[in-house]
N, C-alpha and C positions, 0 to 999 in steps of 0.2 A: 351431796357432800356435807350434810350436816351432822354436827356433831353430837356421837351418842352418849347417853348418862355414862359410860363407863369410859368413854375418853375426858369428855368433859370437867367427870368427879373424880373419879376413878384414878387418872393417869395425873393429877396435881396431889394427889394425895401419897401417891403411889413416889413418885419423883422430891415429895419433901420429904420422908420417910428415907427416903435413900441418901439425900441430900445430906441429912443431920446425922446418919453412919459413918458416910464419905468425911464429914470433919471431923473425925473421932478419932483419922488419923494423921489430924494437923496440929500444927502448934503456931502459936502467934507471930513467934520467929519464921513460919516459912511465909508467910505476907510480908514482914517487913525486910525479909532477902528479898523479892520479888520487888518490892517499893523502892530498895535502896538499887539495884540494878535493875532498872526500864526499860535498859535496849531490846530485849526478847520481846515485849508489848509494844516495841515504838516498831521493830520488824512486821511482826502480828496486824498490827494498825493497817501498815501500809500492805501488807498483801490483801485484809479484808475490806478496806475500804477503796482502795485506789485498782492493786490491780486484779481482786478479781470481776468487779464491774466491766472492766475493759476487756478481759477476757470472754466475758458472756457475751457481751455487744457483739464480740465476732463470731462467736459461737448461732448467735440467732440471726442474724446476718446472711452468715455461710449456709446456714440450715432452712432460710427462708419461710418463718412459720408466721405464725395469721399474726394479727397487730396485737389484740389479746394475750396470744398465748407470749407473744416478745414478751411487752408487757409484765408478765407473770416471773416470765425469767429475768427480768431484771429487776423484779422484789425482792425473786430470791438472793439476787447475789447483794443487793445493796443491805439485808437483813442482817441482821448479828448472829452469835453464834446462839445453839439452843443448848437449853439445859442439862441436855443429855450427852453432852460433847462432854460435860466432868466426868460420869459412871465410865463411857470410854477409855480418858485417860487414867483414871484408876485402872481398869481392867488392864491396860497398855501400859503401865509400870511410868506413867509418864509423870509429870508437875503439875498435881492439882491445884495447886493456888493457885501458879501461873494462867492454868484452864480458868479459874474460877475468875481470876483480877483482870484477866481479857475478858469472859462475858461482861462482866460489870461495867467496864470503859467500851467496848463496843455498843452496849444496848444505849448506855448515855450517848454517844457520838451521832448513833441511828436518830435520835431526836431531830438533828440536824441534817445528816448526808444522807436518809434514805428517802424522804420528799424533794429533795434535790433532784437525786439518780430518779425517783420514780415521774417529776416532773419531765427530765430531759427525755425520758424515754416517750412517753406520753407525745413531747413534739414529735420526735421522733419517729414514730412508726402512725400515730397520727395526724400529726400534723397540730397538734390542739397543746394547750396546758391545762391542766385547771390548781387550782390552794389545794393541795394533798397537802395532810399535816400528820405526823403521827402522836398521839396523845401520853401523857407522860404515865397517865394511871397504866398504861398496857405496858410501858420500861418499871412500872416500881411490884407487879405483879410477877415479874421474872426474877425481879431481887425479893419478891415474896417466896417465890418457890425454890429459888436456888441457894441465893447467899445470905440469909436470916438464917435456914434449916443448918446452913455449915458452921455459920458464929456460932450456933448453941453449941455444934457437935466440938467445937473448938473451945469451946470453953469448958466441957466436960471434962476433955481433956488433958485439958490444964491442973481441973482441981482432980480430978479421979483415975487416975494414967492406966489404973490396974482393970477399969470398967473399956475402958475405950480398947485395950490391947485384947480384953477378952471379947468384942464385938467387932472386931476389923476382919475374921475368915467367913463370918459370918453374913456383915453385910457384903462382899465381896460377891458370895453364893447368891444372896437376895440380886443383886443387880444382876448378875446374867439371867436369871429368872428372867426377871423384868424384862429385861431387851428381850429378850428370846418371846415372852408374852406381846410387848409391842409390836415385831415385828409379824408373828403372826395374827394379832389382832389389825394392824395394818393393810396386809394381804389379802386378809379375808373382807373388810372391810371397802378396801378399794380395789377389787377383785377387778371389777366391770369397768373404772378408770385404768385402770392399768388396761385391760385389753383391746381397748378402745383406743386410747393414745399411746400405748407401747409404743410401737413401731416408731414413731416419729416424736414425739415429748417424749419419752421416758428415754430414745437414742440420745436428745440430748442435754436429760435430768443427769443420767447415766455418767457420759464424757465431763459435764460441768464438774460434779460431783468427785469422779475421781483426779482428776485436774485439782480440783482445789484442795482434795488430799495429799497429793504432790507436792504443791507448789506451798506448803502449809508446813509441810514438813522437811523439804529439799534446801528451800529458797534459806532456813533459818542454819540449816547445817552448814549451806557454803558458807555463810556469812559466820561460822564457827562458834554457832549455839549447841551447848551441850543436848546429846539427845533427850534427855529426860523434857527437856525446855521443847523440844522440836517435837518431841509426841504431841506435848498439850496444846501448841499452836498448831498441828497438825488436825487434832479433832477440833478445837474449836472455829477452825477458819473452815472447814468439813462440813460439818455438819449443821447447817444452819438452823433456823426460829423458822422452822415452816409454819407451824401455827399462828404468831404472829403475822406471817403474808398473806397466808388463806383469809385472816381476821380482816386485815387491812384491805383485801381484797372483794367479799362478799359482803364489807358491811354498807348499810346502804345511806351512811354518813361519811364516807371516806368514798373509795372507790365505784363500788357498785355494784359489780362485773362480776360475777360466780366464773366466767370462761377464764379469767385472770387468777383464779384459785388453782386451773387444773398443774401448772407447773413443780407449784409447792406442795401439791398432795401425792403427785407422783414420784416428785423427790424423796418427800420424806419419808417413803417407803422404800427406795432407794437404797439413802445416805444410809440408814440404819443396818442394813443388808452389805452396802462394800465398806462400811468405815470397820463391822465385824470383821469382814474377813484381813482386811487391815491388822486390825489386831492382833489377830491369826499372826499374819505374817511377821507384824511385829517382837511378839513374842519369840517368836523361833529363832529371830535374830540377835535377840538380846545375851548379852554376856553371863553366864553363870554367877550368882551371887556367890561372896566369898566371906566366909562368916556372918555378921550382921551387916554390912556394907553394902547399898542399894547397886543393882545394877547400871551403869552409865552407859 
């Protein structure tokens, strides 16, 4: 499960290039809408931190898998969202800031709640604790790849309106590439992971995953969040920081356990694969745009 130069370079290079497109089509005003109304992030919060933890607990529970692989699934769910949950919500007509100002306050939070979660689980199916910490260089490298790349693309846009409007069909093209490149670089990648724990991790990488697409995007609509807001917490509480739990999981300063990797590698082959077709369906359900006026 180790990572090769083209994920490694390759894929951070590939995701700040996208990143700094994706703010091409923001403006300063749509962060400080998002800042001046918090409820959508204070919903978000509580379905990423609080419940979908507790949902996984039953999930590996019910499903009875090794203490390892528990373990693994409970990185995944106490993890933040990943970087790739923005390109989503763009492609999902959704609120990228919104997407973007949840990862930012999730990955800061994870500082704190996911050596918590990863501690309790730890008793839990082993019976043991140990100082799991997560370190702050691996939270400021996510705002290296995600939300630095968007302030430029946001600031071009401010001073060059006519550069950014001619670069928005285009990065648009770029990011389905992209997914569509990830997911088969994933597949082929972890071909032999996936066939091996299919059956029993990836049943319940699989259920976690579309659960938390659900409950990410349902949970915010009853509570009468506009859908544009409910797409972005939708992908962000979706599609987790696998990389980071795989990180946190085989390095042999934290964790230790490469078996504690297998949940987040399976997922994230997964997540990438139903949050698309998500999209999919999203799309199809979205309202006809009516002159310039975004779809709601």
């Amino acid at each position: 499960m180790q990572s090769s130069l083209t994920l490694s370079i390759g894929l951070p290079v590939a995701l700040v290039i996208i990143m700094l497109g994706l703010g091409l089509s923001l403006r300063v005003e749509d962060f400080t809408r998002v800042l001046s109304r918090p409820w959508p992030i204070v919903v978000g919060l509580v379905c990423q931190v609080a419940i979908l933890p507790v949902l996984c607990f039953g999930l590996v529970y019910l499903a009875d898998l090794p203490p390892a692989i528990s373990v693994g699934m409970m990185l995944l769910a106490a993890s933040p969202g990943g970087t790739s949950a923005a390109i989503y919500t763009h492609l999902a007509r959704g609120d990228l800031a919104l997407s973007l100002m949840l990862a930012a306050v999730t990955s800061m939070i994870a500082l704190f709640s996911l050596p918590i979660i990863v501690n309790l689980s730890l008793m839990a199916f082993y019976g043991e604790i140990s100082a799991v910490r997560l370190e702050i260089r691996q939270v400021l490298q996510i705002f290296a790849i995600a939300i630095v790349p968007t302030l430029i693309g946001v600031f071009i846009h401010s001073r060059y309106p006519a550069v950014a409007r001619l670069l928005d069909r285009p990065v648009k093209i770029l990011a389905t590439v992209f997914l569509v490149a990830v997911v088969l670089g994933a597949l082929i990648g972890q071909w032999e992971l996936l066939v091996v724990w299919g059956p029993t991790v990836g049943a319940v990488a699989l259920v976690f995953n579309i659960a938390s697409l659900l409950i990410g995007y349902y949970v915010p609509r009853a509570l009468k969040i506009e859908r544009r807001q409910a797409v972005a917490l939708a992908m962000s509480i979706g599609i987790h920081n696998a990389a980071l739990v795989i990180t946190l999981a085989m390095s042999e300063h934290m964790l230790g356990n490469p078996e504690m990797a297998i949940p987040p590698a399976a997922y994230g082959v997964i997540a990438y694969i139903v949050a698309g077709a998500f999209v999919w369906v999203l799309n199809r359900q979205a309202p006809v745009r009516v002159g310039n006026s975004p779809a709601l």
